[in-house]
Steps between C-alpha positions, in 0.01 A plus 500: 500500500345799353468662863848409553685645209302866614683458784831469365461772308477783700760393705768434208431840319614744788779234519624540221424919486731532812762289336535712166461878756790303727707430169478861366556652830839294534574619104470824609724468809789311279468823262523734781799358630656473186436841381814639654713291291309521191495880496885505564557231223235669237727871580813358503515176269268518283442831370884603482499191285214643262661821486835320403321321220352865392849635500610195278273664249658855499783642419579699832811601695408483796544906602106587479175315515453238302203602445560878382542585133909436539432089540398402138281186445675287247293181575703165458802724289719360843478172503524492067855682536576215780403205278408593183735765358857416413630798642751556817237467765402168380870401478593611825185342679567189338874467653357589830257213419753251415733610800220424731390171332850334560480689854149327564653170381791462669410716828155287606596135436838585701309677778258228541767232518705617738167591693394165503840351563552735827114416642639166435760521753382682746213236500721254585435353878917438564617868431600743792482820503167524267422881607859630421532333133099648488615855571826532300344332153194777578699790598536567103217546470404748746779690460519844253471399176671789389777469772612133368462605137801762571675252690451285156571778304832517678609154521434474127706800382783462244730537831257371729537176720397300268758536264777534739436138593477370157809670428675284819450180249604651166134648370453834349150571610294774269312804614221297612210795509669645218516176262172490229614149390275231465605169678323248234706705244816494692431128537435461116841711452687266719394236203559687207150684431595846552286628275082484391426219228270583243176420687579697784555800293118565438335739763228414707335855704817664388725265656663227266500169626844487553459796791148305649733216555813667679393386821582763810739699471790480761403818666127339539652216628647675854157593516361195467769382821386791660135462485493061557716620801234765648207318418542200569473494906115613483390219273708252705254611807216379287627201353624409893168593680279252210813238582385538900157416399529197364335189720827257612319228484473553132860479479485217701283324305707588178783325716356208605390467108905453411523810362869694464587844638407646163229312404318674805610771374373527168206269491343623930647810558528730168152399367407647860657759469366626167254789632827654705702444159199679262527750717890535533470478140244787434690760760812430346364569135326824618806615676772438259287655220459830666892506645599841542725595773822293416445647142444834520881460774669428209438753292354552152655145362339361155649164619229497820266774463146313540110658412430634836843687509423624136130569606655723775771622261273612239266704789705683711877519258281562177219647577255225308274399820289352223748275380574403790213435640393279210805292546384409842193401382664267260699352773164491685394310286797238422459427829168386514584311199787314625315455846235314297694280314702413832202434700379270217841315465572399874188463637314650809514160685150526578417164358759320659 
């Protein structure tokens, strides 16, 4: 035994010595191949995001270095005025905050519905035609964003389309763009509560409760159209290419089980398709939170100004890159919040 286990030894030592050089020599290889892109994401992400942070922290307009004598560190003096301070900057971040929560809320669950619903339909074995009804509910959303928000714009005028067609059956249609109404007040109106009760009257980050609960306002809600239109091809392409990879024999087997059209539905096929709908979920959070182009087409509109056309608006119209710049690092940072709380709610459908 004893003669045996020096045998073994020598053997099983060089073994193992050419395993660990073989190991490092392939860690070095992935590292060398990856270099390219982790040089271009280190100069281009990353350390334009670190010097956006910096410039959060200054008080700097933007026309010299921010890191001459001109650029004045004022520490977290940004982001106090933004949520601390009662003042007009917190007032008018706080709208655009509220403008883009009902925006969020209405624009994702609507996008992700019709998504699903199209993917739905296309999936279906008995339609014709599949690749034309593909391309014209995706052309949307390859098309100029800023080319269909002027059509919009257009359609939605005072003496736009729109209204001339409501006007055929007896309906005055408003100013749609131009209208700062809220619809949950106009609904409340319609039943007598045209004005805030007493609760509502208090202020909550210099908004009374009575103006956190206006809902959109009509103007935000062409955009709203607008955007659930545009968007709403690309996610269908996701939700329809998880659909295709379904197994039909589990279908099959949810058939032969007795089980009705939308049973299979919503006990086989959405629990399957909860990765694709995390996902759906997450882009369209990110996306409608940093909505820019439709908004900055319509002008300079309380009713649907949002934080990343006010973090713009306060760089380059005011001058205050610092303000801006630390109102995208709030949103930065809603985002992440709401991403984590979404994730946790609906699952990654890993355990399924």
């Amino acid at each position: 035994m004893s003669v045996s286990a020096r045998s073994v030894v020598p053997v099983a030592a060089p073994r193992r010595g050419r395993r660990s050089l073989a190991r490092k020599r392939e860690n070095r290889a992935g590292w060398l191949f990856v270099s390219p892109a982790v040089v271009l994401l280190t100069l281009f992400l990353v350390v334009p995001i670190l010097l956006a942070f910096y410039v959060s922290l200054t008080k700097w307009d933007g026309l010299s270095s921010p890191f001459s004598g001109e650029a004045r560190f004022v520490g977290l003096d940004n982001y106090e005025n933004l949520l601390g301070v009662d003042a007009l900057n917190r007032l008018t971040f706080m709208r655009s905050v509220r403008n883009n929560f009902y925006f969020v809320l209405f624009v994702v669950p609507l996008q992700t519905a019709l998504a699903l619903f199209l993917a739905v339909l296309l999936n279906n074995r008995l339609l014709r035609g599949k690749g034309l009804f593909r391309t014209a509910f995706y052309f949307p959303s390859i098309t100029s964003s800023v080319a269909v928000s002027l059509v919009f714009i257009f359609l939605f005028q005072g003496f736009g389309s729109v209204n001339k067609v409501l006007s055929l059956v007896g309906i005055q249609g408003p100013n749609w763009l131009a209208d700062s109404r809220g619809v949950f007040h106009q609904v409340l109106a319609a039943i007598g509560v045209d004005a805030a009760p007493g609760w509502a009257q208090h202020k909550f980050l210099s908004l009374t409760w009575w103006d956190w609960l206006s809902g959109p306002s009509v103007a935000m809600c062409v955009i709203i159209a607008l955007v659930v239109w545009t968007t709403s091809g690309t996610f269908m392409l996701m939700f329809l290419a998880a659909l295709q990879g379904i197994s039909p024999e589990i279908e099959e087997a949810s058939d032969l089980d007795g089980a009705t059209a939308w049973q299979r539905f919503r006990l086989v096929t959405l629990p399957m398709l909860r990765p694709t709908l995390l996902l759906v979920l997450t882009l369209g959070v990110i996306s409608t939170w940093q909505v820019f182009d439709q908004i900055y087409l319509t002008g300079n509109n309380p009713a649907t100004n949002t934080p990343a056309y006010l973090s713009f608006s306060q760089g380059f119209d005011n001058q205050a890159f610092g303000l801006g710049a630390a109102i995208a690092f709030l949103i930065f940072a809603l985002i992440v919040a709401l991403t984590a709380i979404q994730r946790k709610v609906v699952g990654t459908g890993e355990d399924d």
